[in-house]
C-alpha positions as a Markdown table, in Angstrom:
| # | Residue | x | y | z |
|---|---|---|---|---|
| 1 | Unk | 92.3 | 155.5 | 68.9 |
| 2 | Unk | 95.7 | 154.7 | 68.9 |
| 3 | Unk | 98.2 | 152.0 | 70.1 |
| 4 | Unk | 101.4 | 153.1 | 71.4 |
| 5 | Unk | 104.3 | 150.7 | 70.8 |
| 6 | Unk | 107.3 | 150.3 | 73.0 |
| 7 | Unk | 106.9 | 151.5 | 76.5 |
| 8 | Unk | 104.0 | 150.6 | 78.6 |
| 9 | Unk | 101.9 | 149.5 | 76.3 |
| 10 | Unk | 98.5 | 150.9 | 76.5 |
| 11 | Unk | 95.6 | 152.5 | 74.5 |
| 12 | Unk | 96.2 | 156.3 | 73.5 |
| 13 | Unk | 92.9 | 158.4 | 74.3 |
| 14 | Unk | 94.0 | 161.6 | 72.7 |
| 15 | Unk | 92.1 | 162.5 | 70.1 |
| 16 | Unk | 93.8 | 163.6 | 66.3 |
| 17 | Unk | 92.5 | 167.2 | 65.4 |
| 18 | Unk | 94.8 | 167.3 | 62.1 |
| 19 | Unk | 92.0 | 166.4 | 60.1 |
| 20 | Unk | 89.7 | 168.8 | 61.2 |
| 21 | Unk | 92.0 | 171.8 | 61.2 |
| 22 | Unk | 92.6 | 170.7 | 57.8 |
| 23 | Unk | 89.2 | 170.8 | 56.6 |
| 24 | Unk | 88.0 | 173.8 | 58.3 |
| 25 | Unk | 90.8 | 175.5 | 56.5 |
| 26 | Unk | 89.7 | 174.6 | 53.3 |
| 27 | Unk | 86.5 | 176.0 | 54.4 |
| 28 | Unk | 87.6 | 178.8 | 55.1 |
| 29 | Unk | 89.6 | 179.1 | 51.4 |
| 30 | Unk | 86.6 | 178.5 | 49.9 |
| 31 | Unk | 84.6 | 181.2 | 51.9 |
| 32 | Unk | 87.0 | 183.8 | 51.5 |
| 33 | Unk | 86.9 | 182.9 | 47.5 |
| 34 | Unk | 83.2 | 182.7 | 47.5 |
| 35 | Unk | 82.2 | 185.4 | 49.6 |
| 36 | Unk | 83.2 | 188.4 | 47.2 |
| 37 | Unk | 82.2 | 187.1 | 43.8 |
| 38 | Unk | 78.3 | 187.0 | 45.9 |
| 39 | Unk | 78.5 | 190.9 | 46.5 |
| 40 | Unk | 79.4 | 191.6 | 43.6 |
| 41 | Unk | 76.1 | 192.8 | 41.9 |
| 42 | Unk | 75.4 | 194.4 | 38.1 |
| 43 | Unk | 78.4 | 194.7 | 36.2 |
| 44 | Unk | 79.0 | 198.6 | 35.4 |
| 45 | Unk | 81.7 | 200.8 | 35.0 |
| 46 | Unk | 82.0 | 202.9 | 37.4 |
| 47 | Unk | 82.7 | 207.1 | 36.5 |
| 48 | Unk | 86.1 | 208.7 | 38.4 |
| 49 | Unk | 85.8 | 211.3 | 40.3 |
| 50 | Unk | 88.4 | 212.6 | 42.7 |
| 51 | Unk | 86.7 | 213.7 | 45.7 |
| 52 | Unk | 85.2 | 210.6 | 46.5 |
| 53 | Unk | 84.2 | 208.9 | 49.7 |
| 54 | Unk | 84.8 | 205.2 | 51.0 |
| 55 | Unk | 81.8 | 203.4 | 52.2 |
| 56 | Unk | 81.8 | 199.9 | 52.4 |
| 57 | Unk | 79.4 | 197.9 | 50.8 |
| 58 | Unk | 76.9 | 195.8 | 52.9 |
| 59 | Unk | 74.5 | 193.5 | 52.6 |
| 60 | Unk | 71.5 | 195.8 | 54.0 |
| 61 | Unk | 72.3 | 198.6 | 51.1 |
| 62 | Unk | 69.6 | 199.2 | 48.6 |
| 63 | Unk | 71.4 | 199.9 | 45.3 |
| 64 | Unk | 70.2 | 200.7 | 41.9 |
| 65 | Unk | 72.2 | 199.9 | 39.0 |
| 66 | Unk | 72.0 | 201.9 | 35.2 |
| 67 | Unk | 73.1 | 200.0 | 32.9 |
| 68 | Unk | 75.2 | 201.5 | 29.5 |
| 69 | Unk | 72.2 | 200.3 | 27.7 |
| 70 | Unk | 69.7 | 202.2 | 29.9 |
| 71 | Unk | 68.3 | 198.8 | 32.2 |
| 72 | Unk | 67.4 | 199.2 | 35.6 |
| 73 | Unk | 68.7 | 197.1 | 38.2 |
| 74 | Unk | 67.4 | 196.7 | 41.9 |
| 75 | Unk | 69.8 | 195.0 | 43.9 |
| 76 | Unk | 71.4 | 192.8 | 41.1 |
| 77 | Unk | 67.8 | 191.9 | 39.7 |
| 78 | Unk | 66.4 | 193.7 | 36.5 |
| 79 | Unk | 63.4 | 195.7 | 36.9 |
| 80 | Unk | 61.1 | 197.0 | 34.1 |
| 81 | Unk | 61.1 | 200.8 | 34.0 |
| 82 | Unk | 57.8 | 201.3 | 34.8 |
| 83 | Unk | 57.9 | 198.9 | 38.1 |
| 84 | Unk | 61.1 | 201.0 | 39.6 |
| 85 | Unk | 59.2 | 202.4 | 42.0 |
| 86 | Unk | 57.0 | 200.5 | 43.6 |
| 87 | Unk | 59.4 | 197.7 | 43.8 |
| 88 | Unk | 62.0 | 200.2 | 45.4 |
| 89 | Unk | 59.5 | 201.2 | 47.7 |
| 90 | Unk | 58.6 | 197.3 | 48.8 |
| 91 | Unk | 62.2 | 196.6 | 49.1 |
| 92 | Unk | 62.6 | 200.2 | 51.4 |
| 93 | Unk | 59.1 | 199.0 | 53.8 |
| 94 | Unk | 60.8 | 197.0 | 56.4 |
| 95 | Unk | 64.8 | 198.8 | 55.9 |
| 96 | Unk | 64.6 | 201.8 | 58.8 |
| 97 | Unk | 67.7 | 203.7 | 56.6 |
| 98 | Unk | 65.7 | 204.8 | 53.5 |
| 99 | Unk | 68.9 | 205.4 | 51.4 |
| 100 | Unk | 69.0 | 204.2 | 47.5 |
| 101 | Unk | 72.7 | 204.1 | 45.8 |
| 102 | Unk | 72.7 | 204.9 | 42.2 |
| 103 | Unk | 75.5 | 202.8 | 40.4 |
| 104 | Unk | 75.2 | 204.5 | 37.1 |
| 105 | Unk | 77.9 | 202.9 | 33.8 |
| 106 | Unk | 79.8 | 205.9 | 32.7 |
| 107 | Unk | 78.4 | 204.8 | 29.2 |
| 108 | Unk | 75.1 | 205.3 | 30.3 |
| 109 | Unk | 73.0 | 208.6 | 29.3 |
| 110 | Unk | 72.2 | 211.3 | 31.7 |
| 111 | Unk | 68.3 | 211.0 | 30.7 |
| 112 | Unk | 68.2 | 207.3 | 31.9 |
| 113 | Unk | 70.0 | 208.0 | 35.4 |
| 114 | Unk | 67.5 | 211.0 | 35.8 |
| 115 | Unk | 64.8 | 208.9 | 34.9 |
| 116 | Unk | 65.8 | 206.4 | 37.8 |
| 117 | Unk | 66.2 | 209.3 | 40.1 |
| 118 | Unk | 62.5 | 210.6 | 39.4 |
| 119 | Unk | 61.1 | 207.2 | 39.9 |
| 120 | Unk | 62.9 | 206.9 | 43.1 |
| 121 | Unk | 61.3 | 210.5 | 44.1 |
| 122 | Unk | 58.1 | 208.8 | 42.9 |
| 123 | Unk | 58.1 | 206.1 | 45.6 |
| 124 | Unk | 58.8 | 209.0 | 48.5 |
| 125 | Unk | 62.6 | 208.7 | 48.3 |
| 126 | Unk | 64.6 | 211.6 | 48.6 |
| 127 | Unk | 67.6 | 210.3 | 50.2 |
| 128 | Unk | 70.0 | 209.2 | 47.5 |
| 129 | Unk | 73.9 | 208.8 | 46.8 |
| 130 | Unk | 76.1 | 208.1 | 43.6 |
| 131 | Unk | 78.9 | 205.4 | 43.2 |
| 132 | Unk | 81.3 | 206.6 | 41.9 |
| 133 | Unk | 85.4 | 205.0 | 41.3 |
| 134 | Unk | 88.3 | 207.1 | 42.7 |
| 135 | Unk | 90.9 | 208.9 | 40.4 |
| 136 | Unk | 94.0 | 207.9 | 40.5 |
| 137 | Unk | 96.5 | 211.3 | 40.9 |
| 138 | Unk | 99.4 | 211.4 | 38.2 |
| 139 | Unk | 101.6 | 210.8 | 41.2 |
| 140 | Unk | 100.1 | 207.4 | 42.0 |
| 141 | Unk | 97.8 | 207.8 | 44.4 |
């Protein structure tokens, strides 16, 4: 509380919200810095192809990432060749969309993505997409 001086003289009841405002906005800084570098997964890069579509990445997407050195990734966490499947199987139990993303390095060799593929139709998954990056047209776009 507050005095006020001059005037009536009396005790101010208002309350100050500058110092809140000004902490939940460096909240929300930091969340909006924080937030992307957590989705950000295995780092690969990413083929171009030109007839792509955009789907947003979420939280509830099961993804499997092929390294350019041939490791498999589920969901950002490494997974030994031989345990692809049943561990993309336990992660697909309780998810009603049974849909894997491949997110295949442009270094990596076709046998090792087709390898992940057949371990993903090992575990009763047929349902399965590739990331890829969009071109970019000569013109810009």
């Amino acid at each position: 509380m507050s005095m006020d001086l001059g005037g009536k003289g009396g005790v101010k009841s208002d309350i100050n919200v500058t110092p809140l405002v000004d902490v939940m906005l460096v909240l929300l800084i930091i969340m909006m810095i924080i937030a992307p570098m957590l989705q950000k997964g295995v780092d690969v890069k990413l083929p171009t192809a030109s007839n792509t579509v955009d789907k947003p990445e979420t939280q509830d997407q099961t993804v499997v990432a092929v390294t350019a050195d041939g490791r498999f990734h589920l969901n950002s966490r490494e997974v030994a060749d031989g345990d692809l499947a049943t561990k993309a199987a336990e992660v697909l139990e309780t998810k009603k969309e049974r849909i894997v993303l491949i997110k295949a390095d442009e270094d990596a060799s076709y046998g090792r993505v087709m390898a992940a593929m057949d371990a993903l139709r090992k575990a009763q998954i047929e349902d399965m997409g590739l990331i890829t990056e969009k071109r970019m047209k000569a013109g810009g776009n």
